[in-house]
C-alpha positions as CSV (number, residue, x, y, z in Angstrom):
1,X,0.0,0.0,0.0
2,X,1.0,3.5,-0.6
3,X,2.5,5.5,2.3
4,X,1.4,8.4,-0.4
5,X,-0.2,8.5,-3.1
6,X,1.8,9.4,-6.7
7,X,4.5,6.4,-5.9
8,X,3.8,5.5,-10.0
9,X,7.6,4.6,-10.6
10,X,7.4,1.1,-8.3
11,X,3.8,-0.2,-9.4
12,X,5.5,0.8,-12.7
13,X,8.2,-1.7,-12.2
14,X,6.0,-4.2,-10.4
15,X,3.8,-4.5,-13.8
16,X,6.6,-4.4,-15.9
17,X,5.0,-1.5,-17.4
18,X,5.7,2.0,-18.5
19,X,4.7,5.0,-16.3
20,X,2.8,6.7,-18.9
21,X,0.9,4.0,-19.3
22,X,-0.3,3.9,-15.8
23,X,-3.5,5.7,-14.5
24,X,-3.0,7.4,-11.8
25,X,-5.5,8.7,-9.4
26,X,-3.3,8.2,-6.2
27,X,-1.8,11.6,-6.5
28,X,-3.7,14.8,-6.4
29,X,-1.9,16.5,-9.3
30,X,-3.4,18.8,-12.0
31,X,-4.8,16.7,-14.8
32,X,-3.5,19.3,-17.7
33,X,0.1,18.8,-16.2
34,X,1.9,22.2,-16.1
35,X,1.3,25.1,-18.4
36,X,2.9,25.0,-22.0
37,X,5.5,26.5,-23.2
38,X,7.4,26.0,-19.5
39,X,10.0,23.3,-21.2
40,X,11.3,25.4,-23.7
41,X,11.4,28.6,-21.8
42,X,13.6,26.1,-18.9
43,X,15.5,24.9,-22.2
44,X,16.8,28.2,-23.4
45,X,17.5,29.2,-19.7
46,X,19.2,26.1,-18.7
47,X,23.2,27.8,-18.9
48,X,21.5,29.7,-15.7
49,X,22.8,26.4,-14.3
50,X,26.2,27.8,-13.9
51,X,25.6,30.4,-11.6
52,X,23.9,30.0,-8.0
53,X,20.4,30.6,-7.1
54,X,19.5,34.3,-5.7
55,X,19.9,33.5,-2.2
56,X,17.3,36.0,-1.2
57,X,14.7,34.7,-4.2
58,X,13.9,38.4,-4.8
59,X,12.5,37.7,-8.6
60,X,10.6,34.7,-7.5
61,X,8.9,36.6,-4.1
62,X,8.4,39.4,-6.6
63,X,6.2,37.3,-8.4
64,X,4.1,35.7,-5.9
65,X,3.8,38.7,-4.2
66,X,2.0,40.1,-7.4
67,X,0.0,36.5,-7.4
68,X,-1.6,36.6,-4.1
69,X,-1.6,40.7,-3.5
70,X,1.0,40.9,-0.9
71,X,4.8,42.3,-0.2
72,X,8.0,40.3,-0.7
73,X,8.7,40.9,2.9
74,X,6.0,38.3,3.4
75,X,7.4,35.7,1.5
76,X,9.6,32.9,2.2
77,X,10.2,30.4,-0.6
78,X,11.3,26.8,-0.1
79,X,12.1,23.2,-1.2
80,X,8.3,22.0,-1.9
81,X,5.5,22.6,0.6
82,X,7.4,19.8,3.0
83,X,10.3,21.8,3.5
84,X,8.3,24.7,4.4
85,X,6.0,23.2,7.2
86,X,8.9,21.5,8.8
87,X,10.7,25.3,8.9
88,X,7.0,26.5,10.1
89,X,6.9,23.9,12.8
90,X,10.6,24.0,13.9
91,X,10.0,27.8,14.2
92,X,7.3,27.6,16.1
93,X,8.6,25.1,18.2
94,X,5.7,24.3,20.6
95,X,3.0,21.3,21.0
96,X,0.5,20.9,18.5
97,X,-3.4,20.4,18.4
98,X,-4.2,18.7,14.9
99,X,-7.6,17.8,13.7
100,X,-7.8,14.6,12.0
101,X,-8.2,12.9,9.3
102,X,-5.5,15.0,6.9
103,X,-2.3,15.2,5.9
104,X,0.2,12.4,7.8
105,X,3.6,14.3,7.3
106,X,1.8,17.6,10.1
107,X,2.1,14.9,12.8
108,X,5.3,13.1,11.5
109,X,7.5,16.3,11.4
110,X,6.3,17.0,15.1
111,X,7.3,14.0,16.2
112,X,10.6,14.5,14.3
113,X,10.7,17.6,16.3
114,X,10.1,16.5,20.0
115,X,6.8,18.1,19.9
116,X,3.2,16.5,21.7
117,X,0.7,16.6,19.2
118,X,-2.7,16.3,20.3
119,X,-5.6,15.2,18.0
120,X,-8.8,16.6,17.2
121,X,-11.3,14.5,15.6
122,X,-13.6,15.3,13.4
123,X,-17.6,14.9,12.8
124,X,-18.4,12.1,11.3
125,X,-19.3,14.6,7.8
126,X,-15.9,15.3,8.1
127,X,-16.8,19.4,8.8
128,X,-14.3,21.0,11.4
129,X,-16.4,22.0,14.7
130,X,-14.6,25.5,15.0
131,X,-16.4,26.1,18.2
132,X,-15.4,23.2,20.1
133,X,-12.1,23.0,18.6
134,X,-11.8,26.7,19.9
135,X,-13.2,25.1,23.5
136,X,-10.6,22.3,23.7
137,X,-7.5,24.6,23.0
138,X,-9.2,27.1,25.6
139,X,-8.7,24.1,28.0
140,X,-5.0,23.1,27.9
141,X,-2.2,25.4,27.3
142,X,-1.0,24.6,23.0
143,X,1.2,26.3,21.1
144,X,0.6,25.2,17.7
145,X,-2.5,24.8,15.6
146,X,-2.1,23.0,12.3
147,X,-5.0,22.8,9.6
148,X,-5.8,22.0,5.6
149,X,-8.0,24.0,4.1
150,X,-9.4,22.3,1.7
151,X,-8.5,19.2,3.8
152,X,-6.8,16.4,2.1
153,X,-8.1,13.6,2.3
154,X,-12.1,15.0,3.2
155,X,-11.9,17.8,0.3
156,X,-14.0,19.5,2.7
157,X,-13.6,23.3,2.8
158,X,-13.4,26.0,6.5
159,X,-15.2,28.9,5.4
160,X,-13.5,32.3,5.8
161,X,-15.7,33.3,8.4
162,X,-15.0,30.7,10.6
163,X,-11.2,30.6,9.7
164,X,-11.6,34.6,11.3
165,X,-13.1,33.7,14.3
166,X,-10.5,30.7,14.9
167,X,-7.4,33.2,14.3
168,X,-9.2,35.8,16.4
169,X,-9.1,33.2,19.4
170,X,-5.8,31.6,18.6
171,X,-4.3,35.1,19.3
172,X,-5.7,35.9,22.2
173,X,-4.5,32.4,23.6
174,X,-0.9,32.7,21.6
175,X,-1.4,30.1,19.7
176,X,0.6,30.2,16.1
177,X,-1.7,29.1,13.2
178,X,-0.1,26.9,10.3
179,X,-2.8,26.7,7.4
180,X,-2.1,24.6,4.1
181,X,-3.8,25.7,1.3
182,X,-1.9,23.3,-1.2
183,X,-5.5,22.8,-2.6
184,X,-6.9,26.2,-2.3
185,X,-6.7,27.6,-5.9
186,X,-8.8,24.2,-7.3
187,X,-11.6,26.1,-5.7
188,X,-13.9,27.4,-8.3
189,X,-14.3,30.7,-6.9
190,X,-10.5,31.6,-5.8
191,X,-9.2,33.1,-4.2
192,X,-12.5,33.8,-2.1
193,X,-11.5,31.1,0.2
194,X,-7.8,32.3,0.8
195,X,-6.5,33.2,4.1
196,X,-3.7,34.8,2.7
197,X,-4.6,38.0,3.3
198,X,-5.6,37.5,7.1
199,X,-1.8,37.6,7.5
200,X,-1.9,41.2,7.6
201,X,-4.3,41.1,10.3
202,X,-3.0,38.1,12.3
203,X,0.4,37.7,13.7
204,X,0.2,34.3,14.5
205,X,-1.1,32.7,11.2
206,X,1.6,31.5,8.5
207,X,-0.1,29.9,5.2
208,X,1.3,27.2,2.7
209,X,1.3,27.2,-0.6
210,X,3.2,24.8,-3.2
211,X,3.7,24.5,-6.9
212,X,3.0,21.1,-6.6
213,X,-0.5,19.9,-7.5
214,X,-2.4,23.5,-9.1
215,X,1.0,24.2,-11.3
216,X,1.6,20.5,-12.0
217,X,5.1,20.5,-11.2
218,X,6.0,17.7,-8.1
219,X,9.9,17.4,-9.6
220,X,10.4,20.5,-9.3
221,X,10.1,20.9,-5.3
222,X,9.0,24.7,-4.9
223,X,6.9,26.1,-2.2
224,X,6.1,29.3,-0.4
225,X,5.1,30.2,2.9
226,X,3.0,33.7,3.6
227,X,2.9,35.3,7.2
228,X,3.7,38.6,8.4
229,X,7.1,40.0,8.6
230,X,8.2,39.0,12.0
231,X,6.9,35.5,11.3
232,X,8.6,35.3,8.1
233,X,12.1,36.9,9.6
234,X,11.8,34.1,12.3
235,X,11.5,31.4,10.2
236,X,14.3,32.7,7.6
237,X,16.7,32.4,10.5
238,X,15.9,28.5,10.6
239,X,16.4,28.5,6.6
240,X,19.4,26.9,4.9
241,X,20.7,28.7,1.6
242,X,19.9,28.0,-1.5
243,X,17.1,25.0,-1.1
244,X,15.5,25.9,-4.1
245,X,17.5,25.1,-7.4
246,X,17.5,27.8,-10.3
247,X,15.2,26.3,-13.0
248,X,12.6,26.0,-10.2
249,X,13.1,29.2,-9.3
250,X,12.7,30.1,-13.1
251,X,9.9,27.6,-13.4
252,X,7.9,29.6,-10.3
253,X,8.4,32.9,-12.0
254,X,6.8,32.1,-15.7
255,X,4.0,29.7,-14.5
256,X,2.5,32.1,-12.4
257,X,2.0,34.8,-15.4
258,X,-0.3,32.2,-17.4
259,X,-3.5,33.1,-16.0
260,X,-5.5,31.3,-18.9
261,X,-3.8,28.0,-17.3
262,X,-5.3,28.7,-14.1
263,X,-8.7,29.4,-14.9
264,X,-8.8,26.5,-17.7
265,X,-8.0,24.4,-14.4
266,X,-10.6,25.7,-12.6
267,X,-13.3,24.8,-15.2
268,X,-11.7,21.9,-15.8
269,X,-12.0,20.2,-12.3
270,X,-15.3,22.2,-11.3
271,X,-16.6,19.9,-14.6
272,X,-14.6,16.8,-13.7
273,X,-15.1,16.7,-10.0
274,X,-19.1,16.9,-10.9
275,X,-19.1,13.8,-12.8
276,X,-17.2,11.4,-10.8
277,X,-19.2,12.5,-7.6
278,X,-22.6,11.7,-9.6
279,X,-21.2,8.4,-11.2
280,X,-19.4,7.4,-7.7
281,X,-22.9,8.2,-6.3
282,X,-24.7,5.7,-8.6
283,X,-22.3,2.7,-7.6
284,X,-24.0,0.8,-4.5
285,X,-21.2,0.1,-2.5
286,X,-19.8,3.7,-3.1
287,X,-20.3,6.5,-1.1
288,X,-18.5,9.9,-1.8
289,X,-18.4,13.2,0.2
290,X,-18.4,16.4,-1.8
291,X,-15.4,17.9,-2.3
292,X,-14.0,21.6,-3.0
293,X,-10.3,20.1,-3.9
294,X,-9.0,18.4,-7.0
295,X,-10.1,14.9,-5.2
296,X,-13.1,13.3,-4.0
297,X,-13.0,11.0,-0.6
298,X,-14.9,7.8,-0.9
299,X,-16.3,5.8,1.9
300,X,-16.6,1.8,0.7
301,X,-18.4,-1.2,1.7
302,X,-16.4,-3.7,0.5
303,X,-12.5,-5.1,1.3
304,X,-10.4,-1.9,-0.2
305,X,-7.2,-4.2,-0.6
306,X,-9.2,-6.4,-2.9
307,X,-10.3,-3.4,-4.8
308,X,-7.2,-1.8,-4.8
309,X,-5.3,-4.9,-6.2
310,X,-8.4,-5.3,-9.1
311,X,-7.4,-1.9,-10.1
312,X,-3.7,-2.1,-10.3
313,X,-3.7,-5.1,-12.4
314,X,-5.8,-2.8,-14.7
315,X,-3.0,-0.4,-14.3
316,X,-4.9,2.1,-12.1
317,X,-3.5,3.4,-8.7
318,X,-6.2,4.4,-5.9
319,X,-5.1,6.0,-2.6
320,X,-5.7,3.4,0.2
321,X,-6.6,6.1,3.2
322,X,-6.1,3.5,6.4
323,X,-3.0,5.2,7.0
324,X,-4.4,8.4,7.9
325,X,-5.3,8.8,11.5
326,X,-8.9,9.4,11.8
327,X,-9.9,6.9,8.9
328,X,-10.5,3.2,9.0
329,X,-9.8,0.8,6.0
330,X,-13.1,1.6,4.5
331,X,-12.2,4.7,2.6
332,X,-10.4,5.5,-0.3
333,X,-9.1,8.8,-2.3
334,X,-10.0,9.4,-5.8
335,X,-8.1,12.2,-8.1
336,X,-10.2,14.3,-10.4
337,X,-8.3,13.6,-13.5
338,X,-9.1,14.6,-17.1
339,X,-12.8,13.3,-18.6
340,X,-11.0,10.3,-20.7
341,X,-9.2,9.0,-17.3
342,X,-12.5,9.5,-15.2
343,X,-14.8,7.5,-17.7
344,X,-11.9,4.7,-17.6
345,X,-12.0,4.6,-13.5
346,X,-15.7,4.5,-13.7
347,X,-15.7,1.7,-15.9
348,X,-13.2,-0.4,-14.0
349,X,-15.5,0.1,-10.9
350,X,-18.3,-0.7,-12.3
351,X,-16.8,-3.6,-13.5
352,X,-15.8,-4.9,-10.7
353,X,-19.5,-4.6,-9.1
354,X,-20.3,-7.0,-11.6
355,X,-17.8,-9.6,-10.3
């Protein structure tokens, strides 16, 4: 089983088969890949490869800055979203409160760390109960608050309103405020959803952002965090030099002037996402939540192994969720891939009903 999803190289070897030929829906990635014309522009920019990255990433800042509306000062960029939330966390420095299910690497990079970490389950709909959340940090002394917004694996979405009121109490109890939003620009109406620009207003809130799964670039290992200046200043102190590479840096700067890209993403997964929640919903032993991500959380009533091994002989990867704490062995995560791809998973599934 997959300790992630997107591990396509070994079932690849397993099947004796090529990764291209492989479906799959393990990994959360942007089904039109990453915008065009990025290889050639890296192409005639590869002798860049001679000379050191811009330790202070002033071009690249400059860019995202003008992206999500902010000042370089509150930009930090790093090696991939991972490198980023361990910085966040080391920063920080203090125990944890972390509702569950989501993301396994919060907890792990902790641990790494030395740190408690405290779960907070959530309703059995998957919403996050900011009022009692807000009463059980009120209770014991935290330091650290760490959510996903949209949560992977649920999809499901913390409205702005609610995010407010959460930051609005973790200040007053001095508790820092790590939000992912490696999903957030899937949403249909972005950046309506976005926290960013509660960073002006809260001190203790730093948010996430990747290039990973919106700008369909995994290999290339670029993420960002966004926070005020004095959170930013503390976490560059923590930073090692030069952990992004130049043609990422160069990558980050052209992808984020294609604004056509984005909003043919958008209408693409809106579309997409749609479709496989009303064909999921039409298989018996199938039962999907709604999602407001680029992925669709499935609850099952049958043996997921057995299903998961009927669809890699048919060279289709699933993401077993058992691993993620909060979920049993009864669930599984679907990406919202392009319409030939989706028709093909249906198929398969409904295939297998008829077994």
């Amino acid at each position: 089983m997959l300790g992630h999803g997107g591990n396509v190289h070994k079932f690849a070897r397993i099947l004796n088969r090529d990764p291209s030929k492989i479906l799959d829906f393990s990994a959360n990635i942007n089904p039109l890949g990453f915008p065009k014309g990025l290889i050639k522009h890296l192409y005639n920019l590869l002798p860049d490869i001679v000379y050191y990255p811009d330790p202070d990433y002033v071009e690249l800042r400059r860019e995202i800055a003008n992206y999500i509306g902010l000042n370089l000062d509150n930009i930090l960029v790093g090696n991939g979203a991972i490198e980023i939330i361990s910085l966040c966390i080391k920063t920080v420095g203090k125990d944890v409160v972390i509702p569950i299910p989501t993301f396994s690497e919060y907890a792990r990079i902790c641990k790494i760390n030395e740190l408690n970490v405290e779960y907070f389950p959530m309703k059995e709909n998957f919403k996050l109960d900011v009022e009692a959340l807000i009463g059980v940090l009120r209770k014991k002394r935290y330091g650290m608050l760490i959510l996903c917004n949209p949560n992977n694996p649920t999809g499901r979405l913390i409205e702005l309103s609610s995010l407010t009121l959460l930051l609005e109490e973790t200040s007053k109890l001095d508790i820092s405020v790590i939000l992912d939003e490696a999903f957030i620009e899937f949403t249909e109406d972005y950046p309506r959803h976005s926290a960013v620009n509660l960073v002006k207003s809260f001190q203790n809130l730093c948010v996430i952002r990747c290039f990973t799964k919106f700008f369909g670039m995994p290999g290339m290992r670029l993420g960002y965090a966004v926070a005020s200046e004095e959170f930013i200043g503390k976490m560059r102190e923590n930073s090692l030099p030069w952990s992004v590479n130049i043609l990422a840096d160069l990558a980050g700067r052209y992808v984020l002037k294609d604004r056509e890209f984005m909003e043919q993403t958008r209408r693409l997964i809106k579309s997409e996402r749609e479709f496989l929640l009303e064909e999921l919903s039409s298989i018996k032993w199938a039962h999907p939540y709604p999602s407001w991500g680029n992925f669709i959380l499935v609850k099952v009533d049958i043996d997921v192994s057995v299903l998961e091994n009927y669809l890699l002989i048919r060279g289709i990867l699933i993401r077993n969720c058992k691993n993620f704490d909060g979920l049993n062995e009864g669930y599984i995560r679907l990406a919202v891939k392009d319409h030939s791809s989706n028709v093909k998973l249906i198929e398969v599934l409904k295939d297998f009903s008829n077994i």
